[in-house]
C-alpha positions in Angstrom: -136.0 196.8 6.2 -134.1 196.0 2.9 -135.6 195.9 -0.3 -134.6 193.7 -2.8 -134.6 195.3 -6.3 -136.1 193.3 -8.7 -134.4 192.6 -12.1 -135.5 194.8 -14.9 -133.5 192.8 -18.0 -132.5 189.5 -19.8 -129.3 188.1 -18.9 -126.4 186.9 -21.2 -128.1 183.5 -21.4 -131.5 184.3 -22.0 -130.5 186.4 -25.3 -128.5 183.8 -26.6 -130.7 181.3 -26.6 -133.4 183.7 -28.0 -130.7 184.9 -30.5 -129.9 180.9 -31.5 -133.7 180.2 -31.7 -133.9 183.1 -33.8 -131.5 182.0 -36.3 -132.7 178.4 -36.3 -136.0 179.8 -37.1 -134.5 182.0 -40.1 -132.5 179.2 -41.5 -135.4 177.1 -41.7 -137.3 179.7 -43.1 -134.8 180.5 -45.9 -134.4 176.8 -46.9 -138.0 176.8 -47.3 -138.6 180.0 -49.8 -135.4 179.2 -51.6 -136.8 175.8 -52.3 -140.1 177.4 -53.4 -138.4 179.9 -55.8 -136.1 176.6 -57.2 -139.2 175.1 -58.1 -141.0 178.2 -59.2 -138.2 178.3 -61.7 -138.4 175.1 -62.9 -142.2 175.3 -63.0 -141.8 178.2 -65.3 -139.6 176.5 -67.8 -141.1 173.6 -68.1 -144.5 175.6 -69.1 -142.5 177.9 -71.3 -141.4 174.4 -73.0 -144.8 173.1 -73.3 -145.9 176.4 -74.4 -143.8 176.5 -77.1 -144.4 172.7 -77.8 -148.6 173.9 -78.0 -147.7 176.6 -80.3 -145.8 173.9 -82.4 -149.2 171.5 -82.5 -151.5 173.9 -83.1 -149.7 175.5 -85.7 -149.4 172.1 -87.7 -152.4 171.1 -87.0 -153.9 174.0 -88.4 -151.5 173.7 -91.6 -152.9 170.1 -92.1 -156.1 170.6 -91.3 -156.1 173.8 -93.8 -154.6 171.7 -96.3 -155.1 172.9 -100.1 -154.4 170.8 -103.7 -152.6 173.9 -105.0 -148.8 174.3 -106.1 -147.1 177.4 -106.1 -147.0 178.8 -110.1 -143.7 176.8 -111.6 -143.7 174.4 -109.5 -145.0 170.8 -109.9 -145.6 169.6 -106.7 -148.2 170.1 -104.4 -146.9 168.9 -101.3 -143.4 169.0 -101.4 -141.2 166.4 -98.6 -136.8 167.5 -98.7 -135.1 165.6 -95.9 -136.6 167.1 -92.8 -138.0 169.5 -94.6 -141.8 169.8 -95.5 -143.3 172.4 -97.8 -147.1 172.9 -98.8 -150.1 174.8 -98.9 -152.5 175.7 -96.8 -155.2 178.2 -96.0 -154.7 181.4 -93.5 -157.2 183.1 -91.9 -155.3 185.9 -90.4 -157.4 189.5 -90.6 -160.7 188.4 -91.2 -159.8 186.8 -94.9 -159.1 184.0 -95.9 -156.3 183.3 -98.5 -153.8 180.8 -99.7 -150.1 180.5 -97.5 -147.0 178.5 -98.8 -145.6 177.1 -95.5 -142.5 175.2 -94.8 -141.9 172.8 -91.9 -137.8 172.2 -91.3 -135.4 171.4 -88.4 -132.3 173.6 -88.7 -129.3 173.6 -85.6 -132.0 172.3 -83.1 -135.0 174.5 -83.9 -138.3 173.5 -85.4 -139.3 176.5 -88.1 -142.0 176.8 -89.8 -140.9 179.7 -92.9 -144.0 181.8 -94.3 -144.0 183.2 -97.8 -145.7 186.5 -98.6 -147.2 185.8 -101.3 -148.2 182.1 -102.8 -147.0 182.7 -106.4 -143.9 185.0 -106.4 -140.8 185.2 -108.0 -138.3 182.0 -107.6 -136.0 184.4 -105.3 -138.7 185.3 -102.6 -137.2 184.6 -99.1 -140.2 183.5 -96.6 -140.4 184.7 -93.0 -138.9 182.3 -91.3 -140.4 182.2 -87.6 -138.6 179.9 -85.1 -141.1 177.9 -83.1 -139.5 175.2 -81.1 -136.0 175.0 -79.7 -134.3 171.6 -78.4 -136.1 169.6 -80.9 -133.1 166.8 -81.5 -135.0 165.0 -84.6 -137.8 165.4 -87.3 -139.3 162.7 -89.2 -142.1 162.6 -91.1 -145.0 159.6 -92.6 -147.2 159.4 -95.2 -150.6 157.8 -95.8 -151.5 157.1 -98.8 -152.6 153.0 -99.0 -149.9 152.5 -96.2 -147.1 154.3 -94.5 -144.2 155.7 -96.7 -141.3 157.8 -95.1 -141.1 160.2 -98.1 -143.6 161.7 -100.4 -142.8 161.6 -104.3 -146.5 162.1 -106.0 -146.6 165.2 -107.5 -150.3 165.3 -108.3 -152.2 163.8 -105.0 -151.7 165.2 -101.3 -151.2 162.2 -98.7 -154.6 160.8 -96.3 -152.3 161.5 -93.4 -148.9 162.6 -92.2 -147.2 161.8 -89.1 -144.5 163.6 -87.4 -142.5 162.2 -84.4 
């Protein structure tokens, strides 16, 4: 009586098409996650973006909102409008107190600023902070209200109704 032996192993064909499932498998598995981390990426910049963009609002909102009729000592104006540039002065509550800010809102090389000076009444020579707060901006306009919309402010003595940015 003859025994047949059994086979104990895979043959060439059988790992092959194991090996070629295998790598389908993997493929498909790597297109997936690097499509996840593409848009993880993109996610993340787009909400760094509108972070920044929040930041931006809140900040002027706050400034406009805080509004105060006061001019800087030797100086006229109490809201002053330069181009892009707006200048006036509003209230910060930083620290538990509450005192008067001279703040300046201007575009420069693509980047919305808003400059923060130390102290309200300095000297004429006092550089402000100047904190960037938005990069890619391409324009800055701003409107007044006062009796109807003007694109520049010239009245020294009276802060506008509104002001609109775009």
């Amino acid at each position: 009586m003859k025994k047949t032996r059994r086979q104990r192993g895979f043959t060439l064909l059988e790992i092959m098409i194991a090996l070629t499932i295998f790598a389908v498998i993997s493929t498909l598995a790597w297109q997936i996650l690097d499509g996840a981390m593409r848009t993880s990426s993109a996610t993340d910049a787009s909400a760094a973006k509108l972070n920044q963009l929040q930041r931006a609002w809140s900040l002027m909102e706050r400034d406009f909102f805080q509004l105060q009729a006061r001019a800087p000592r030797n100086e006229p104006e109490l809201f002053r409008q330069e181009g892009d540039a707006l200048e006036l002065t509003t209230l910060n509550g930083v620290s538990g107190t509450v005192q008067l800010e001279r703040v300046r809102w201007r575009l420069e090389e693509g980047r919305l600023y808003r400059d923060v000076w130390p102290v309200i009444d300095g000297p004429a020579d006092l550089k402000p902070d100047e904190v960037p707060i938005v990069s890619g901006v391409k324009s800055l306009q701003w409107r007044f209200y006062r009796q109807g919309w003007l694109t520049a402010w010239h009245d020294a003595a009276h802060l506008p109704d509104g002001v609109e940015v775009t």
